[in-house]
N, CA, C and O atoms as a GROMACS GRO file, in nm:
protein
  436
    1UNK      N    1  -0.488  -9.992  -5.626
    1UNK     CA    2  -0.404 -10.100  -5.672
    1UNK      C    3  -0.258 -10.064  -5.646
    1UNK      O    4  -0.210  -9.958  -5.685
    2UNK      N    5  -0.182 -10.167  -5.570
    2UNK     CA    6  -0.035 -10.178  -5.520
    2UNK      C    7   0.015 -10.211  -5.640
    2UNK      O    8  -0.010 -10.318  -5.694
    3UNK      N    9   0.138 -10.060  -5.721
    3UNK     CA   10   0.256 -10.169  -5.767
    3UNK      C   11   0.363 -10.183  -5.756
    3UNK      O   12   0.436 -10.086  -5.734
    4UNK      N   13   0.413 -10.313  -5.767
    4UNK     CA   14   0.546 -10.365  -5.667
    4UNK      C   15   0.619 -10.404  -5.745
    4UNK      O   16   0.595 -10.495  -5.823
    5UNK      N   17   0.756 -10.320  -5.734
    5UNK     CA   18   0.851 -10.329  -5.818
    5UNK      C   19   1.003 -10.419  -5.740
    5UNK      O   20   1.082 -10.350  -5.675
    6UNK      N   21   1.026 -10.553  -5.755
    6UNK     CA   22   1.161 -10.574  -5.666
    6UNK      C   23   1.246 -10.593  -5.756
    6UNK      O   24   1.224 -10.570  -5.874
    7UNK      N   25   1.410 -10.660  -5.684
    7UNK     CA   26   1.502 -10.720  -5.787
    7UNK      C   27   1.550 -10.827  -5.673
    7UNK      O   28   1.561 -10.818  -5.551
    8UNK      N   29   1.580 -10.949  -5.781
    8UNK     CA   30   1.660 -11.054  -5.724
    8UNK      C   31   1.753 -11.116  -5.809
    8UNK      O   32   1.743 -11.075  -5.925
    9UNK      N   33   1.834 -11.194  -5.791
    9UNK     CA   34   1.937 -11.221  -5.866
    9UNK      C   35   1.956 -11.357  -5.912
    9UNK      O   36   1.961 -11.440  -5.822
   10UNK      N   37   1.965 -11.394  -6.014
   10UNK     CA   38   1.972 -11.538  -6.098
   10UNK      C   39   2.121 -11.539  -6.114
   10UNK      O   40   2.190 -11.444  -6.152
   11UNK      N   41   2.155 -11.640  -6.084
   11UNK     CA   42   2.337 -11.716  -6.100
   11UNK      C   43   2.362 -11.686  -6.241
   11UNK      O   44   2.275 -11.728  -6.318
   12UNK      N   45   2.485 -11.606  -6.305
   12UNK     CA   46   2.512 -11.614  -6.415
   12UNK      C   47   2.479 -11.691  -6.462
   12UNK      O   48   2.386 -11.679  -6.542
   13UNK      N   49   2.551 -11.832  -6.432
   13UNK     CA   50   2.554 -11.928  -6.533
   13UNK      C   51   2.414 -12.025  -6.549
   13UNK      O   52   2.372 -12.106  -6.632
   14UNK      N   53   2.380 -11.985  -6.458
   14UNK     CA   54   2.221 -12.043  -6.480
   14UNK      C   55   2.086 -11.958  -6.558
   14UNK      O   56   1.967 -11.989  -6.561
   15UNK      N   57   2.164 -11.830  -6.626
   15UNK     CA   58   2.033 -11.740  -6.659
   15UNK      C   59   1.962 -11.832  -6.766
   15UNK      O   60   1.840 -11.852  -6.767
   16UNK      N   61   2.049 -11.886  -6.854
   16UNK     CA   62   1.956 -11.938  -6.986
   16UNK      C   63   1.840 -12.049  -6.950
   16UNK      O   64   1.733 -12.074  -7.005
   17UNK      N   65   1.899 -12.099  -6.848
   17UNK     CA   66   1.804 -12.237  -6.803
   17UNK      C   67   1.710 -12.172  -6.732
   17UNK      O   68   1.594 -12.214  -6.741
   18UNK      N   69   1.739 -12.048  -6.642
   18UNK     CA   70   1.595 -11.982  -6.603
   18UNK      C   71   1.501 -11.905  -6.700
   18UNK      O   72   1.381 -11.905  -6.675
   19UNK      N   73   1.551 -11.834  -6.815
   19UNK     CA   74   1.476 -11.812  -6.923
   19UNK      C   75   1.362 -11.922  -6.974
   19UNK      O   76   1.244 -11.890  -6.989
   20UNK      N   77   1.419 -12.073  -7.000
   20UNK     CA   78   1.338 -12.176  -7.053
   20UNK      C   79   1.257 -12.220  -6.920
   20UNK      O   80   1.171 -12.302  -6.951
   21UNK      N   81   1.257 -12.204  -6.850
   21UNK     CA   82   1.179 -12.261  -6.732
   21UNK      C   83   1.072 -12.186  -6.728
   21UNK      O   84   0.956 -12.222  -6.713
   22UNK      N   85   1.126 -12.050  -6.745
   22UNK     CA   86   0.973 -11.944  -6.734
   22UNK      C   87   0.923 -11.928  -6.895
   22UNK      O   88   0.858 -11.824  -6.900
   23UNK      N   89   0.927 -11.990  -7.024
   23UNK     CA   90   0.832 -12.028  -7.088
   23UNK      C   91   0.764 -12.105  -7.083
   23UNK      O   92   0.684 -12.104  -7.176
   24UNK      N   93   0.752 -12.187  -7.010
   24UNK     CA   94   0.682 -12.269  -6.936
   24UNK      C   95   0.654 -12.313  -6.811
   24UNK      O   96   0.666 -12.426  -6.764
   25UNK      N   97   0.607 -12.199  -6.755
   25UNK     CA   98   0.546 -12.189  -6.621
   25UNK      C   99   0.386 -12.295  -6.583
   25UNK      O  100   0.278 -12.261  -6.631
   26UNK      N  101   0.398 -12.391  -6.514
   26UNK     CA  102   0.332 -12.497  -6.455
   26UNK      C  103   0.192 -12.419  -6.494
   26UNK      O  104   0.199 -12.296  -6.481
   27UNK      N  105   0.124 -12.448  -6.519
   27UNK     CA  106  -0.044 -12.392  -6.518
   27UNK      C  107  -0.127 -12.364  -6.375
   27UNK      O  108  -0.217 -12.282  -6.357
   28UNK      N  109  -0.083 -12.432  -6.304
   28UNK     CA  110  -0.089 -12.467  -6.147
   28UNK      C  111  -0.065 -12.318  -6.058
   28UNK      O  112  -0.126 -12.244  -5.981
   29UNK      N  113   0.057 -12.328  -6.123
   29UNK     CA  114   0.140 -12.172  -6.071
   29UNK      C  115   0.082 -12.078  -6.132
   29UNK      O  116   0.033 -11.990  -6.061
   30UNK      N  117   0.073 -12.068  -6.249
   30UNK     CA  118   0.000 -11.909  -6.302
   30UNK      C  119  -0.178 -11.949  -6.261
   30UNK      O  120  -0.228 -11.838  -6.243
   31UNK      N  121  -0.238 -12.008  -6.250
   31UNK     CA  122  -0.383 -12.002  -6.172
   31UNK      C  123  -0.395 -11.958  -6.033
   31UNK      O  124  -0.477 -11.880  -5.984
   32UNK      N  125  -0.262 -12.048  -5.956
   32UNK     CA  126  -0.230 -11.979  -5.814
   32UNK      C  127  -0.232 -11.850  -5.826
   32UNK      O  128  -0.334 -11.790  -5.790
   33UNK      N  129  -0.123 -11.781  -5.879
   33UNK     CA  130  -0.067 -11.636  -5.881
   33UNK      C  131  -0.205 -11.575  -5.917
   33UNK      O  132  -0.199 -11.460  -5.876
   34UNK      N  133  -0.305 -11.594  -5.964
   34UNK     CA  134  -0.391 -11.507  -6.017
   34UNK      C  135  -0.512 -11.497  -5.933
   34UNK      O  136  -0.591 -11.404  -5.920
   35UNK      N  137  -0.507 -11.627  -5.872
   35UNK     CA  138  -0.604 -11.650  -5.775
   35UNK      C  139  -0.596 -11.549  -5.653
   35UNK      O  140  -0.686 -11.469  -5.627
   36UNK      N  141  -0.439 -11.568  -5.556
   36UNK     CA  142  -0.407 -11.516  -5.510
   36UNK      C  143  -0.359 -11.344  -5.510
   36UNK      O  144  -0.283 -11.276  -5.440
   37UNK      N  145  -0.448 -11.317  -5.627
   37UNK     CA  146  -0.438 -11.186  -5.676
   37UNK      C  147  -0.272 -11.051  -5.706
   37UNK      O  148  -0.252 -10.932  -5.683
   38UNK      N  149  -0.189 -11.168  -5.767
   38UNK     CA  150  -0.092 -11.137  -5.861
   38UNK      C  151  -0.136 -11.070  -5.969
   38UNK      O  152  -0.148 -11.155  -6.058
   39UNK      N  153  -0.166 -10.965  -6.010
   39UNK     CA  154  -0.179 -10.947  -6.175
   39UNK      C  155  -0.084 -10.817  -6.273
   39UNK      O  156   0.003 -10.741  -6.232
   40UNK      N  157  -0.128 -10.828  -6.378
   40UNK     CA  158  -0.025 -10.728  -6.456
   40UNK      C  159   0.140 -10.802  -6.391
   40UNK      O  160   0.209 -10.718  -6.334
   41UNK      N  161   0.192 -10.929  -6.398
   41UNK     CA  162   0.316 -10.994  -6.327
   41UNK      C  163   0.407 -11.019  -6.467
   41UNK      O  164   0.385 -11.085  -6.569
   42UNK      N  165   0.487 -10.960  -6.435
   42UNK     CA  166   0.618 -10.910  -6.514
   42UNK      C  167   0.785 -10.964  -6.433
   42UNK      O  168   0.832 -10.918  -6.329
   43UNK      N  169   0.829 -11.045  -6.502
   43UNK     CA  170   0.978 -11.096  -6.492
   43UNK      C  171   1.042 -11.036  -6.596
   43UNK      O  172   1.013 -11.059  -6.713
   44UNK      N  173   1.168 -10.924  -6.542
   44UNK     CA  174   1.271 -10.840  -6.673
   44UNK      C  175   1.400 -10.919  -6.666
   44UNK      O  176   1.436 -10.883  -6.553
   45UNK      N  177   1.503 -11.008  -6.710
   45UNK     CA  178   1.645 -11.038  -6.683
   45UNK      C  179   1.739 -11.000  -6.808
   45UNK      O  180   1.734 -11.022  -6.929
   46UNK      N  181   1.839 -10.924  -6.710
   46UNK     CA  182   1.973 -10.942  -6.762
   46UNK      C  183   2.063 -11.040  -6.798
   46UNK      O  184   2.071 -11.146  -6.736
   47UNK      N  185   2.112 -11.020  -6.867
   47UNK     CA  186   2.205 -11.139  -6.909
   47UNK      C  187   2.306 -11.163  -6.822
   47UNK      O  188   2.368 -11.267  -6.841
   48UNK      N  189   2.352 -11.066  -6.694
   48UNK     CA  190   2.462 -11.058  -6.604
   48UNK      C  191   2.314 -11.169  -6.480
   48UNK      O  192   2.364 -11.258  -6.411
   49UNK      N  193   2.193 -11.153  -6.471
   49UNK     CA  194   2.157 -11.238  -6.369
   49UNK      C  195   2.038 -11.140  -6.305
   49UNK      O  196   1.952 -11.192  -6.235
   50UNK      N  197   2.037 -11.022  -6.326
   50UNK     CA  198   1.919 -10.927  -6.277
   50UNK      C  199   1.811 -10.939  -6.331
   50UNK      O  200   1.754 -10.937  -6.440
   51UNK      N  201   1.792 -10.960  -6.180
   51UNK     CA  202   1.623 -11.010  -6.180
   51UNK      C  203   1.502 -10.886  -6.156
   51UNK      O  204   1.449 -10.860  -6.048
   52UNK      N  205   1.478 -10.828  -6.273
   52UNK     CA  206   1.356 -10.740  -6.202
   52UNK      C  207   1.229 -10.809  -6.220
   52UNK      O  208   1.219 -10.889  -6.314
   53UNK      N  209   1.122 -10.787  -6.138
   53UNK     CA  210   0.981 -10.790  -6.115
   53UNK      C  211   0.891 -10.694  -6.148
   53UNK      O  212   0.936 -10.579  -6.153
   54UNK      N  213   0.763 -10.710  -6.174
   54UNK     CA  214   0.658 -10.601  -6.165
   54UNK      C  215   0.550 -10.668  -6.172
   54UNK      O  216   0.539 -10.743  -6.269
   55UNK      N  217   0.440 -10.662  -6.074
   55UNK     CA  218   0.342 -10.664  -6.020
   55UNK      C  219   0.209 -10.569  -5.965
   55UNK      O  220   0.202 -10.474  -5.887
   56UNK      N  221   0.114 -10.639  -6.039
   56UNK     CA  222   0.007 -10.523  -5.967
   56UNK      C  223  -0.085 -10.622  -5.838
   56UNK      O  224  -0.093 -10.745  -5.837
   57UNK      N  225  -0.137 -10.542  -5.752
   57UNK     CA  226  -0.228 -10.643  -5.622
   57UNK      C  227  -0.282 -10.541  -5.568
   57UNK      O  228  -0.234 -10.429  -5.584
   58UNK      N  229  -0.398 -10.566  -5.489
   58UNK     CA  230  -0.446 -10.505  -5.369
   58UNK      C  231  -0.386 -10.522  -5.286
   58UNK      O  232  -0.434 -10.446  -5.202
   59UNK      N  233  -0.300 -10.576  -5.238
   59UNK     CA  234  -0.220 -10.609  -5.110
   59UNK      C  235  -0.159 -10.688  -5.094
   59UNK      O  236  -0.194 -10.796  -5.045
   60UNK      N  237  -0.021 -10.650  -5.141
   60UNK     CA  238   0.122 -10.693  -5.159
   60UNK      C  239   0.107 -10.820  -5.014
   60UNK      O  240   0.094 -10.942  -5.028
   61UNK      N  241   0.114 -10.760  -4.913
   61UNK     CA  242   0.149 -10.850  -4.852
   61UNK      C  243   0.052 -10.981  -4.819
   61UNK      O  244   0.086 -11.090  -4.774
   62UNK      N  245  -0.049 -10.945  -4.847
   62UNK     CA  246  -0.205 -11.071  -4.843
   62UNK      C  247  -0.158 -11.140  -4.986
   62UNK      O  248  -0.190 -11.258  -4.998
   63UNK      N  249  -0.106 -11.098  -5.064
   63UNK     CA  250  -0.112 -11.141  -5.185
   63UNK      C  251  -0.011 -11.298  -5.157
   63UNK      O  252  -0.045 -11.415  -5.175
   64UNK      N  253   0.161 -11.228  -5.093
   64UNK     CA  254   0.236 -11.314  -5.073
   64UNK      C  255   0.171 -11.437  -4.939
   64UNK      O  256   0.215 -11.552  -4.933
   65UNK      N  257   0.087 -11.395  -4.864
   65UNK     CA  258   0.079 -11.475  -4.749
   65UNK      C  259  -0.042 -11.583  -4.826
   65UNK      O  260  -0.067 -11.696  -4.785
   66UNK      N  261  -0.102 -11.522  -4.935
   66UNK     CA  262  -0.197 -11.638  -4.988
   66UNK      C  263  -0.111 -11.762  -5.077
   66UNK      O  264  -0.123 -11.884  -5.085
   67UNK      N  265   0.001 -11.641  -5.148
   67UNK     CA  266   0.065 -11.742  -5.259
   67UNK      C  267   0.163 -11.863  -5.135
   67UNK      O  268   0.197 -11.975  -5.172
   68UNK      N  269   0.185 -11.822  -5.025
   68UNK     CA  270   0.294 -11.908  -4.916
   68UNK      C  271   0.180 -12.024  -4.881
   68UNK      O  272   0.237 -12.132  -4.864
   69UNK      N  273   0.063 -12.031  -4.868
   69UNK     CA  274  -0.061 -12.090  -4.843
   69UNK      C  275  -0.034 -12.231  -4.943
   69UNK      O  276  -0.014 -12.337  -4.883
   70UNK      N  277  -0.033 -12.232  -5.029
   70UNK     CA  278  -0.044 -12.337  -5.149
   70UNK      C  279   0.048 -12.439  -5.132
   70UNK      O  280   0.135 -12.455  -5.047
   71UNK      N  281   0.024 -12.486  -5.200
   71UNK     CA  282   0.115 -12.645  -5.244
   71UNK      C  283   0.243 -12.577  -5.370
   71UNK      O  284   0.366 -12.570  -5.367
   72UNK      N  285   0.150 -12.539  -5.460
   72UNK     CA  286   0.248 -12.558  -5.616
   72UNK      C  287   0.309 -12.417  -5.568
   72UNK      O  288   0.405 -12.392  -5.641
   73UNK      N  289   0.293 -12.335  -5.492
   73UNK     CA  290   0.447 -12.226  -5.456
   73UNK      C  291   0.491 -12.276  -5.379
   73UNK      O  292   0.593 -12.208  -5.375
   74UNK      N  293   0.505 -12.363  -5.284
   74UNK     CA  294   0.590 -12.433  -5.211
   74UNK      C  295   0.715 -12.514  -5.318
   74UNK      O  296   0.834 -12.485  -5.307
   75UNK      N  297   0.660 -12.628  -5.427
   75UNK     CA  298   0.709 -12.677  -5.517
   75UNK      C  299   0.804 -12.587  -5.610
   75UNK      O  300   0.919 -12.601  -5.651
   76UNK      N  301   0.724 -12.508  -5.623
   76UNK     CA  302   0.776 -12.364  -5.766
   76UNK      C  303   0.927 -12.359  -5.696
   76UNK      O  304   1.028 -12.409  -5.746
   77UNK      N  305   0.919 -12.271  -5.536
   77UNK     CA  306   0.988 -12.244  -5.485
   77UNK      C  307   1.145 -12.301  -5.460
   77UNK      O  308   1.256 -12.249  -5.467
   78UNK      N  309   1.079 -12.478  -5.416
   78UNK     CA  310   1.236 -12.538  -5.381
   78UNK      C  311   1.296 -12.559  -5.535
   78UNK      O  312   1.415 -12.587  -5.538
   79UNK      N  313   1.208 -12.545  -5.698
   79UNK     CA  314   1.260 -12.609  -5.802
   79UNK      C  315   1.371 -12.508  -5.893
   79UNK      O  316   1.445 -12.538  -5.986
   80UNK      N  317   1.336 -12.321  -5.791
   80UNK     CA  318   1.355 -12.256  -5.868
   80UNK      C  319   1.495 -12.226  -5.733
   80UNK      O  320   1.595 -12.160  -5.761
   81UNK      N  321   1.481 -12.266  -5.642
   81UNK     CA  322   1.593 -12.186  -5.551
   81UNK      C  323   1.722 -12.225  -5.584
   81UNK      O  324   1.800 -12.164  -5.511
   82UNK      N  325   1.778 -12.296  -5.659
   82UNK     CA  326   1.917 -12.313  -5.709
   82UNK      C  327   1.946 -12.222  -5.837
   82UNK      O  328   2.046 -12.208  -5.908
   83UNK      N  329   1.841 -12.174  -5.837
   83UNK     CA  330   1.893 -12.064  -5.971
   83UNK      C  331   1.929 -11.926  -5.938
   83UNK      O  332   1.985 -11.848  -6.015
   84UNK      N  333   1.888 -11.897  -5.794
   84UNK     CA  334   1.939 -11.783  -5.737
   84UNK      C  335   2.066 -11.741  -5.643
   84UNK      O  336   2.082 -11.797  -5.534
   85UNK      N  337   2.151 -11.644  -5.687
   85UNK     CA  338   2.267 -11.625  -5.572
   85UNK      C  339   2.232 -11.640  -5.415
   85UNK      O  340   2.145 -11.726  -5.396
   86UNK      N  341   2.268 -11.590  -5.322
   86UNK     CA  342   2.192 -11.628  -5.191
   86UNK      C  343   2.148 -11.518  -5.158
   86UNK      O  344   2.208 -11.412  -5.176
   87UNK      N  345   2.000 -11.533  -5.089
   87UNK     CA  346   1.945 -11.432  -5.075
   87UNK      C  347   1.912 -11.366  -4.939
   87UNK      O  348   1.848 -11.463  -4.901
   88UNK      N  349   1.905 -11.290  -4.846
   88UNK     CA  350   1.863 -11.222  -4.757
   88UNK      C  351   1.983 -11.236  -4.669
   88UNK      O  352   2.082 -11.306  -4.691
   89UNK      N  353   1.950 -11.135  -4.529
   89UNK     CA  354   2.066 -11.148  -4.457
   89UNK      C  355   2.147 -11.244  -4.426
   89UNK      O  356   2.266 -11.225  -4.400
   90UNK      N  357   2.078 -11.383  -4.426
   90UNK     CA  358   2.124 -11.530  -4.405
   90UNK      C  359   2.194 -11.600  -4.515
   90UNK      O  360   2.278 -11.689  -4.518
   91UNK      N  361   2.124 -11.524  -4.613
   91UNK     CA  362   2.157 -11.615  -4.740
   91UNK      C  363   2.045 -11.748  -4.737
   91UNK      O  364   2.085 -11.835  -4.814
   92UNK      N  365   1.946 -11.776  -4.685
   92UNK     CA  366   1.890 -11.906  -4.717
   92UNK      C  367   1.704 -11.813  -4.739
   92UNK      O  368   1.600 -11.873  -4.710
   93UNK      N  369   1.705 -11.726  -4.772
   93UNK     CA  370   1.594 -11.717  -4.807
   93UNK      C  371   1.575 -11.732  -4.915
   93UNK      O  372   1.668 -11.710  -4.993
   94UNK      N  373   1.410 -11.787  -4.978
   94UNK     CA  374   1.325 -11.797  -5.062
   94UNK      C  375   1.329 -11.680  -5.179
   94UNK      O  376   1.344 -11.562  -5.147
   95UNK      N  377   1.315 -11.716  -5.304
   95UNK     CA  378   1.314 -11.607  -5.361
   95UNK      C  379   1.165 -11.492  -5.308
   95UNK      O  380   1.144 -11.371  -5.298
   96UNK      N  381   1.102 -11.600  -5.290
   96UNK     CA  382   0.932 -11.542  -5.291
   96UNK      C  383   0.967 -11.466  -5.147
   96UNK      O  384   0.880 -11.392  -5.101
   97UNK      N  385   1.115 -11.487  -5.062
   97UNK     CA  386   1.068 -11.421  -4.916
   97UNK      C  387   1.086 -11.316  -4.926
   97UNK      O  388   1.020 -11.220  -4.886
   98UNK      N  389   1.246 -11.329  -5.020
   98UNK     CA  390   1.352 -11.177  -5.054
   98UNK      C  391   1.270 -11.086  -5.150
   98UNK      O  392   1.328 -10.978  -5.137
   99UNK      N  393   1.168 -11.067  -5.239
   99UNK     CA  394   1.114 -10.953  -5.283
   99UNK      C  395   1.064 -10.890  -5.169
   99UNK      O  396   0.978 -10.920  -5.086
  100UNK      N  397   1.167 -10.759  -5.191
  100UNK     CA  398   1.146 -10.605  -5.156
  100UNK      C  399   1.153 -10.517  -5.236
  100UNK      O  400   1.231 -10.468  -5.318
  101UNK      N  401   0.973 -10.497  -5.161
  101UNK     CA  402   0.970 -10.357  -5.271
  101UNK      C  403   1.027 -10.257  -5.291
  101UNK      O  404   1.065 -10.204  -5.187
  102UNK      N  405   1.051 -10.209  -5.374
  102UNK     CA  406   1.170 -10.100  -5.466
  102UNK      C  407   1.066  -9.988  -5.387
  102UNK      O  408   0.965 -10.036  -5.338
  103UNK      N  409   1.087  -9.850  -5.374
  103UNK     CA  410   1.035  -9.770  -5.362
  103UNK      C  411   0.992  -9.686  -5.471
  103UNK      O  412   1.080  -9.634  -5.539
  104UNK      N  413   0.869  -9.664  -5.498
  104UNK     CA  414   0.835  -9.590  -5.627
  104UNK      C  415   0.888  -9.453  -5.618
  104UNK      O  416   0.951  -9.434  -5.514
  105UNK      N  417   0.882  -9.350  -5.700
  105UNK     CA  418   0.981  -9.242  -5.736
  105UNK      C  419   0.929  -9.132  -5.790
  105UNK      O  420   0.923  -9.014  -5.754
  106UNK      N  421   0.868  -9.231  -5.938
  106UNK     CA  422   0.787  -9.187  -6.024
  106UNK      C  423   0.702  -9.246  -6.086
  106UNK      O  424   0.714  -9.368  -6.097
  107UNK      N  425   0.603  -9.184  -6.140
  107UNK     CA  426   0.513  -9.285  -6.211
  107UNK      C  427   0.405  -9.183  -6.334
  107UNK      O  428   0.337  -9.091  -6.288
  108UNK      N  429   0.404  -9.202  -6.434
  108UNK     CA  430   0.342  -9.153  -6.526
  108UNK      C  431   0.202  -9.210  -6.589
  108UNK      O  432   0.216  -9.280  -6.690
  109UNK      N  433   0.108  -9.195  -6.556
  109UNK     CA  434  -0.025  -9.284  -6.587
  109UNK      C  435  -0.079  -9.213  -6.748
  109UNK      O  436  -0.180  -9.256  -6.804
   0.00000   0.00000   0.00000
């Protein structure tokens, strides 16, 4: 089991409205994510806009190419991309494109 640790960044002034959005995550979307074998999926934020992740999968990258497959991460995607600073070398990537994995370090089981 892969675990994948990234960070992305939420607009200051938009953190609180991304807080309430993810108490209520679409049902659609968390069946996807699970389907597509997301699990143990963890969102950490700062109040400055830091976005950490944590995720467990068999394969990080099958995982993302199943969740890109769907309808409701396509939707998730364009509803949530104004809440993020700009992302990747271009600035127009997806949040779901820009997770990169952190490199693990350590780990204590």
């Amino acid at each position: 089991m892969q675990r994948v640790c990234f960070l992305l960044k939420v607009r200051a002034d938009r953190v609180a409205e991304y807080r309430e959005r993810h108490s209520a995550v679409w049902p659609e979307m968390l069946e996807a994510l699970s389907a597509c074998g997301w699990h143990n999926y963890s969102l950490f934020l700062r109040e400055d806009g830091l976005l950490v992740g944590y995720l467990e999968t068999e394969d990080f990258a099958a995982a993302r190419a199943a969740m890109d497959r769907t309808e409701v991460n396509d939707r998730w995607q364009r509803e949530m991309a104004p809440f993020f600073e700009p992302l990747g070398p271009s600035g127009e990537q997806r949040a779901d494109e820009a997770m990169a994995p952190l490199t693990e370090v350590f780990h204590l089981d």
